[in-house]
Structure formats: structure tokens, C-alpha cells
N, C-alpha and C positions, 0 to 999 in steps of 0.2 A: 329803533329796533324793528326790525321787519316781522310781517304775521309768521312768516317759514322759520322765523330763529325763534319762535315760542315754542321750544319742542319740550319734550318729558322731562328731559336734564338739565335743558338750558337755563331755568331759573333757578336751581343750585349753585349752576355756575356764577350767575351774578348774581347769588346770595345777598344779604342787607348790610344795608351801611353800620360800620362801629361808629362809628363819630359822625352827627348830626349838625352841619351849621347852623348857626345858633336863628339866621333869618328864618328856615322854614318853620320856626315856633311864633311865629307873627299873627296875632288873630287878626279879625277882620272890625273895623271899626263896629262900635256898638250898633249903629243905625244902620248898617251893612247888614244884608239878608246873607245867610250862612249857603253856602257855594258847596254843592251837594253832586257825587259822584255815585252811582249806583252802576254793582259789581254783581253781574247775574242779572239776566234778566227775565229768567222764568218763572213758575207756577206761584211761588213765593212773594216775589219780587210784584207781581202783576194784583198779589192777595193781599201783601200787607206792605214791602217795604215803600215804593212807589207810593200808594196810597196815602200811606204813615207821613210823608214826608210832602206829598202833596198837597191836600190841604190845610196845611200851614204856612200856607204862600204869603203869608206877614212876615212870616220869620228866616223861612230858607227856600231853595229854590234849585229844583235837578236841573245840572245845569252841561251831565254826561252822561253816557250809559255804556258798558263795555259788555259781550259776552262772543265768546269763541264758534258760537253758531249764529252766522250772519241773518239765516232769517229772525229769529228771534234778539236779535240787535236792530233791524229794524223793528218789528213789531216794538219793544221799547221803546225807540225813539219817538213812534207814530203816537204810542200811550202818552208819552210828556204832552210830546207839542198838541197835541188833541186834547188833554184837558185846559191847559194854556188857553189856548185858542177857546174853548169853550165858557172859560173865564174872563175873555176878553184881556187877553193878559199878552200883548202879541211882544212885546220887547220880551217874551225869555221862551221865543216860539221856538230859537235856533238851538237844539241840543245835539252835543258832539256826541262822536261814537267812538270807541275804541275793540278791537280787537286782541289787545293785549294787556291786559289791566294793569302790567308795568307800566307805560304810556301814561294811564290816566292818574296813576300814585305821583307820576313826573311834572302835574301840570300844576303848574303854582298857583294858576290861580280857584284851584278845587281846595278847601276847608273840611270835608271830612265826604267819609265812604260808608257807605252802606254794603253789606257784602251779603248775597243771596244766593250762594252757589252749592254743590253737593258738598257733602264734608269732608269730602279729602281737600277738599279748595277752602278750608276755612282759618285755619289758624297762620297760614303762610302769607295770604296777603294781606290780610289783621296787622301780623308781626310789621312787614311791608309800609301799609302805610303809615302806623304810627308811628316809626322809625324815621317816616317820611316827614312829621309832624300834622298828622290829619288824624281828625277823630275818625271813631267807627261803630258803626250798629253793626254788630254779626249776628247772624243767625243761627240759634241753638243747634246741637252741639258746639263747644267750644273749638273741638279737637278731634282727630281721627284716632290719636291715642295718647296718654298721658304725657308722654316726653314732649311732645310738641307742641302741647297746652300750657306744660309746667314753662317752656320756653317762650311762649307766646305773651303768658302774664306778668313774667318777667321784663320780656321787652318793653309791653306798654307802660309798666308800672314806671321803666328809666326812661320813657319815652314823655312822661304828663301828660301824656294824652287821654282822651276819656272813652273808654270804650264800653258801651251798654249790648250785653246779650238779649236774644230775641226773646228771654223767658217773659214773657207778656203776660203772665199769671200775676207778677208781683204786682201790679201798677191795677187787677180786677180786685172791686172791694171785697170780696168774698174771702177770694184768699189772703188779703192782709189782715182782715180780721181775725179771720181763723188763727190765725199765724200769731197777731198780738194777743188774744185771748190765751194762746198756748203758755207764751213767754210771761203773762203775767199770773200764770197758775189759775187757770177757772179749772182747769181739770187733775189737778197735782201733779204730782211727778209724772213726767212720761215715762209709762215703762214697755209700750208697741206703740209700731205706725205701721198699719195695713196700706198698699200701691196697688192700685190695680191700674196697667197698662193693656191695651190692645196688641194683638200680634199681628205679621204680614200672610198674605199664603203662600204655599213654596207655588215652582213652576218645573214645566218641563224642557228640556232644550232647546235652546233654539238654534237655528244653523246661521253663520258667518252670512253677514251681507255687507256689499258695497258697503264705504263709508259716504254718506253724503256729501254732493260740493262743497253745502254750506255750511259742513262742521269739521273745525279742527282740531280732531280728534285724538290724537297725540299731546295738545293743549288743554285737552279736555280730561284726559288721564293724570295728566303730572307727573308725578313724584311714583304712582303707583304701576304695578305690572304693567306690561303692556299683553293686551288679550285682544281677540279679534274681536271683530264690531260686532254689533248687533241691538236693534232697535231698543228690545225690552232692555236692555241692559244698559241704557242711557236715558235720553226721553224722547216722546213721541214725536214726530215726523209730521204730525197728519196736514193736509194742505187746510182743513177746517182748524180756523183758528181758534176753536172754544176748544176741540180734543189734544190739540197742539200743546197743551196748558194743563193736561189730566196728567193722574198721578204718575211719575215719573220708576219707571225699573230700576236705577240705581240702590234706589232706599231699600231693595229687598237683595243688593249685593253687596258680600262680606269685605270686597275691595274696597268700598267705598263707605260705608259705615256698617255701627252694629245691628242695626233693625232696630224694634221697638223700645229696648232698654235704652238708648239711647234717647231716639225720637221723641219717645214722650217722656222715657223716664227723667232727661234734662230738663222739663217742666216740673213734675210730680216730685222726685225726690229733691230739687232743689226747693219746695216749698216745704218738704221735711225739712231739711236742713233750716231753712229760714226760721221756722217753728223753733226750731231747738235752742235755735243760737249757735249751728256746730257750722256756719256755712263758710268758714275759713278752716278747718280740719275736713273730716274724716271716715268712715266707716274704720273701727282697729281688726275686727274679722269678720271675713264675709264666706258664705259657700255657697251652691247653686247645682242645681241641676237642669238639665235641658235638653228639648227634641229638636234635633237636625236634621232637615232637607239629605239623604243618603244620595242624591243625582238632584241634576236639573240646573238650571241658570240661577234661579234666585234658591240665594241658602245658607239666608238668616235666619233664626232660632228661630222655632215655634213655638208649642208650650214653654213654659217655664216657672222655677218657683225660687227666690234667693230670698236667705235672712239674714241679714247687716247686722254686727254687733256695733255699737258705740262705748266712748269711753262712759260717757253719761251713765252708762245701764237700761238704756235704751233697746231695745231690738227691733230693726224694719223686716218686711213681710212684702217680698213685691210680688207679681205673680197674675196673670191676664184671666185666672178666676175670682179675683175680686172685680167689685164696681170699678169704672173708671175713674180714678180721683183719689183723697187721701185720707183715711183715717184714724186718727189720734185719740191711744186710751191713754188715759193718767188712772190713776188709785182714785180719783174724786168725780172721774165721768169720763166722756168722750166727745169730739167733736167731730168733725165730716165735712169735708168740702172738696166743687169739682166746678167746672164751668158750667157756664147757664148765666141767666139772667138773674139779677139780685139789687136789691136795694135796700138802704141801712134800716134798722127795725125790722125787716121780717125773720117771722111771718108774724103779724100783728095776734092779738088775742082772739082768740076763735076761729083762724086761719088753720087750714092744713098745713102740715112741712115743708118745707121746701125740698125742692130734689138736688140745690145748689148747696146751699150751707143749713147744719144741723148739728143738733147738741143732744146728751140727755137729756138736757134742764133746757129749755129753749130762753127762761129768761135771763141766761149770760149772752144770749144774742141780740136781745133783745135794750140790754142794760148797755153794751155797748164797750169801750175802753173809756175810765175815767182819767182827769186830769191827777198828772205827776205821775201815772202807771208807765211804762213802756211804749213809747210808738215807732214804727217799723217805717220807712222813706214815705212818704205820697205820693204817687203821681198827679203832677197836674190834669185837672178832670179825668183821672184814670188812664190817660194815652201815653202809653209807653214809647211812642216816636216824641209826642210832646216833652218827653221827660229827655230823653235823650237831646232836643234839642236845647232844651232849656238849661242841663248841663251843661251845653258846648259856653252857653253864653258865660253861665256863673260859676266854670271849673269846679263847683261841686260836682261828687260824686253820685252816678244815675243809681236807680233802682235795683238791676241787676252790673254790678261791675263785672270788671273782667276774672278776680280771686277770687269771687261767689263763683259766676259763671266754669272756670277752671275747677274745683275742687266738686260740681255736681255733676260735670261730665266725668271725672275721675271714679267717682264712685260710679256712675254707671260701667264706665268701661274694666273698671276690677270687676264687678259683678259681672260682666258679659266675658272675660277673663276665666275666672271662676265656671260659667258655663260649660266652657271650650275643656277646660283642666280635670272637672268631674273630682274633686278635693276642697277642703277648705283651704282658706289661703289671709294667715296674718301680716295685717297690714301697717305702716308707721306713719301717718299721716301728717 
């Protein structure tokens, strides 16, 4: 397939295979290093997935790189073969490229895919390659909207393939603590979880520019409108390749995700979820309100405030005037957790609080999960690439799978729903 027939529609048309031959389900010998495809190759990809997968050069090894903008397809490749090389590692100095990430889902000899692209490019080629029989790390959000997630986790589920979301919070000791202290009652019944998320800032228009040589930009749309070009409204250009890498415009357009209810809240309220034990259902009603960009290019929600009801008798509280991070009261106390630095025991006695994990009672943090209580996945040494590769080997299921992942995008995207509708809206989860 040529780069000119990757156009907005053309991968609708060659839609995914119903029937999978049974050979592309063939793992790779135990002592075989795992054959690693990376899908995006920007700001993401250069911050965590590359890296993620990098060194653990015992275990797997990038061995492609695809992205629709040619300079940044090099830059990728330069990234591989430069750390390679700087490990002395020169037999896996050669990494292929692709232009059309169908090609590289094609190439038998790739074992799974890392995907790092905006999130209208996430649940499609997820679907894609595990269809194909390749594992995948995608990166949070699952989905652009529920229908394509619900179909996506579908797919991988008939697919056996092991797919781990980017939610990287679960595999940080902080928040699985938090998380198993919840489930095993140090603070009674849940009956609120406070979210505080950041929001993006709006902007003003911008006018239509050339599309670059080196992006194929119509491939770079997909499935969504097609609207005229424009820098902010994609990612930076700059010939410095540190700014080249800064935060990308897309994230603050409604074509291509929701903004921060998403963003972060596919972190945050997935680690509600996780807490509760509801991370296979639901929010049952949810309502919201919110301020929106009236002009301008980017005009995703600003303020905003939504309360999730659950069947539990829970109620969540999201909203970018709380702290950043997640708040759990029960009837018997509260606890508090966000990222930052942690380690188990703190804060010891006579310590300040920490600004990462906190309690009413600090010595349920301190006391720790005892044996026969409840425990929530581990990550190996906490590395959420690690866990995902260590699934690939032992078909268990990783930290975040793809029906956790699916079901916490879903609740953000009703709540970002709900925004748009200015009503409450019951839900059957």
C-alpha cells in the first residue's frame, strides 16, 4: 500500500480482518527478545513509550517506528538506533520505518505495538493490530468515544491478545495503596471521591497554512472532518528539535479529543474506579456543567464541575478547583493520593505529611495491607512498560487491561457528554 492511498477513508475501506489465521497467534520463543513496533513517534513516545521499552533491552527490542510526519519518523529512528549504539548494542542499530502503520501491523516478524498517537488514532489501530495477533500498549484515552472503545475491547478480548493502557498511576506505589486500603475498608463505606483535574487554555484563530511536505496530513486526520491546516492545530513544526516535542495543539481540539476530562481524568477517575472495585461497570447518573471557548481554534472545556452517581452509593466530584489527584471519604475517614515521589512507610513518625499520599489517621499508611486482605496487580519494580512486557511473556493479564481501560474512558467521555448537553443524563453501564 502506497503512503498516497493512506488517505481519511481509505482505512475504513480496508477495515479489519473477521477471521484471523491461526499462525499470526505464534509467540516468539521464550529466549526470543520480544519484536517491538512503535506507533507515533512524538512528544509521548520520545517521554515514555520508547524509553519504557528501551531499557529493557533483555527482554524486547524496537525494532520499527511508524509516524505520518516524515521528520519526526526520522527523529524516531535516530532516537532507537542512538541509544543502541550508545549501548553498544550495534546488531539492532537497523530500525525500520513506516509511513503507514497498516504496513507495520503487516510485518510478521513484529510481536506487539506500542501506540503513541492523538486520540482519534487510538482505538483503530489497537483494534488493528490485535486482530493482527500483536500485543499493545496504548496510550490513555482508550477511545475518541464510547462506541469505538466498546468495540475495540471487544475486539482484543476475541483477539487473546494483551493489551495494557498507558494509565501508569496503577503500577506507582502510592496509588495502589491508596486503592487497596480503600477496598479493604480502613475508611468505611465510600460515600464521595473528590478529582481534581487541570484544564487547557482557550486560543485565538489561527489562519490556514501550507501543509507541510513532511506531513501527511489527511493521514493525520483519519476517520475525522477534514478542516484546513494549521500549525496550532496539530503539532509544532519548529526545526529546534527540543520545541519540535513541546505540547502539541491537538489536545486542546474538540476533533480530536475531549481536553482535560479526558487527559487526565483517564488517569484519576480510573484510580476511582480501581478503589471501588467498579472498574468493570460504571457511573448509573451523571450531570455537569461547563465553560466553553465561544471562537478561537482550540475549544475544549474550561472550568468545569460533574458529580457521578454510582450504584454503590458513592458520589464522585470532578472539577479543576480541587487539588490535582483523588480524594476518598468513607464514614470512618479519608484518604488522598496524587503523584510525586513515595515510598512505603511514609511518612515515618515525627515526619511532616506528605503531599503524595495522606489519611486522617496516618497509621493506616503506615500499617500498610496485611496478609489475606486484598491486593490489587504489582507492578514489577513499579514499571508499567515492564509489566506490560512481562505480560506478553506470561499471558497474564497487565495492570491496566483494555475493560478497565474502556469503562474509565467511558465515564469521562459521558461526563464530557454531559458537559456539551447542560442536563443530567442516566446511565446503564
Amino acid at each position: 500500500m502506497t503512503r498516497s492511498s493512506f488517505s481519511r477513508r481509505g482505512f475504513l475501506a480496508a477495515g479489519v480482518p473477521a477471521i484471523v489465521p491461526a499462525r499470526v497467534f505464534a509467540r516468539p520463543a521464550p529466549n526470543d527478545l520480544i519484536q517491538v513496533g512503535q506507533l507515533g513517534c512524538g512528544r509521548i513516545a520520545r517521554a515514555s513509550e520508547l524509553p519504557g521499552v528501551l531499557r529493557h533491552s533483555g527482554i524486547a527490542r524496537v525494532v520499527a517506528v511508524c509516524d505520518v510526519d516524515s521528520v519526526r519518523l526520522a527523529d524516531g529512528k535516530e532516537f532507537v538506533e542512538s541509544y543502541y549504539a550508545r549501548q553498544g548494542v550495534a546488531a539492532r542499530a537497523a530500525v525500520r520505518t513506516y509511513a503507514d502503520y497498516r504496513q507495520m501491523i503487516e510485518d510478521k516478524s513484529i510481536d506487539a505495538i506500542a501506540i503513541s498517537t492523538p486520540d482519534h488514532w487510538h482505538a483503530q489501530p489497537a483494534m488493528e493490530a490485535a486482530l493482527a495477533g500483536k500485543d499493545v500498549y496504548l496510550q490513555k484515552p482508550a477511545s475518541l468515544t464510547i462506541r469505538e472503545g466498546r468495540q475495540m475491547a471487544d475486539a482484543v478480548k476475541r483477539s487473546g491478545r494483551i493489551l495494557q493502557l498507558g494509565s501508569q498511576q496503577r503500577s506507582d506505589l502510592q496509588f495502589r495503596l491508596a486503592c487497596e486500603l480503600v477496598r479493604n475498608g480502613r475508611i468505611g463505606k465510600i460515600t464521595e471521591i473528590f478529582v481534581g483535574l487541570p484544564v487547557d487554555p482557550s486560543g485565538e484563530e489561527e489562519p490556514e497554512m501550507p501543509v507541510p511536505p513532511n506531513l501527511d496530513y489527511h493521514a493525520w486526520l483519519g476517520c475525522t472532518p477534514m478542516v484546513y491546516y494549521t500549525e496550532k492545530r496539530v503539532h509544532p513544526q519548529s526545526p529546534d528539535i527540543k520545541k519540535r516535542y513541546d505540547r502539541p495543539g491537538w489536545l486542546r481540539c474538540e476533533q480530536f479529543g475531549a481536553g482535560m476530562i479526558t487527559g487526565w481524568g483517564s488517569h484519576h477517575i480510573d484510580i476511582a474506579h480501581w478503589a471501588m472495585g467498579v472498574e468493570h461497570t460504571g457511573p448509573v447518573e451523571i450531570e455537569a456543567a461547563a465553560e466553553f471557548p465561544k471562537k478561537g481554534l482550540w475549544d475544549v472545556h474550561g472550568g468545569f464541575h460533574v458529580r457521578a452517581r454510582y450504584a454503590n452509593g458513592a458520589t464522585m466530584y470532578i472539577s479543576e478547583k480541587y487539588p490535582n489527584g483523588v480524594k476518598f471519604i468513607g464514614e470512618d475517614g479519608w484518604i488522598w493520593v496524587t503523584r510525586g515521589r513515595y515510598r512505603a512507610g511514609e511518612p515515618a513518625e515525627g515526619q511532616p505529611r506528605s503531599h503524595t499520599l495522606d489519611a486522617s489517621d496516618l497509621k493506616m499508611l503506615r500499617a500498610g495491607v496485611k496478609d489475606g486482605e486484598i491486593r490489587l496487580h504489582a507492578s514489577p519494580n513499579g514499571d508499567h512498560h515492564l509489566d506490560w512486557l512481562t505480560s506478553i511473556r506470561t499471558r497474564q493479564q497487565p495492570a491496566a487491561p483494555v475493560e478497565d481501560g474502556h469503562r474509565s474512558c467511558s465515564a469521562c467521555l459521558l461526563a464530557h457528554a454531559v458537559m456539551k448537553l447542560g442536563r443530567r443524563l442516566r446511565w446503564d453501564p
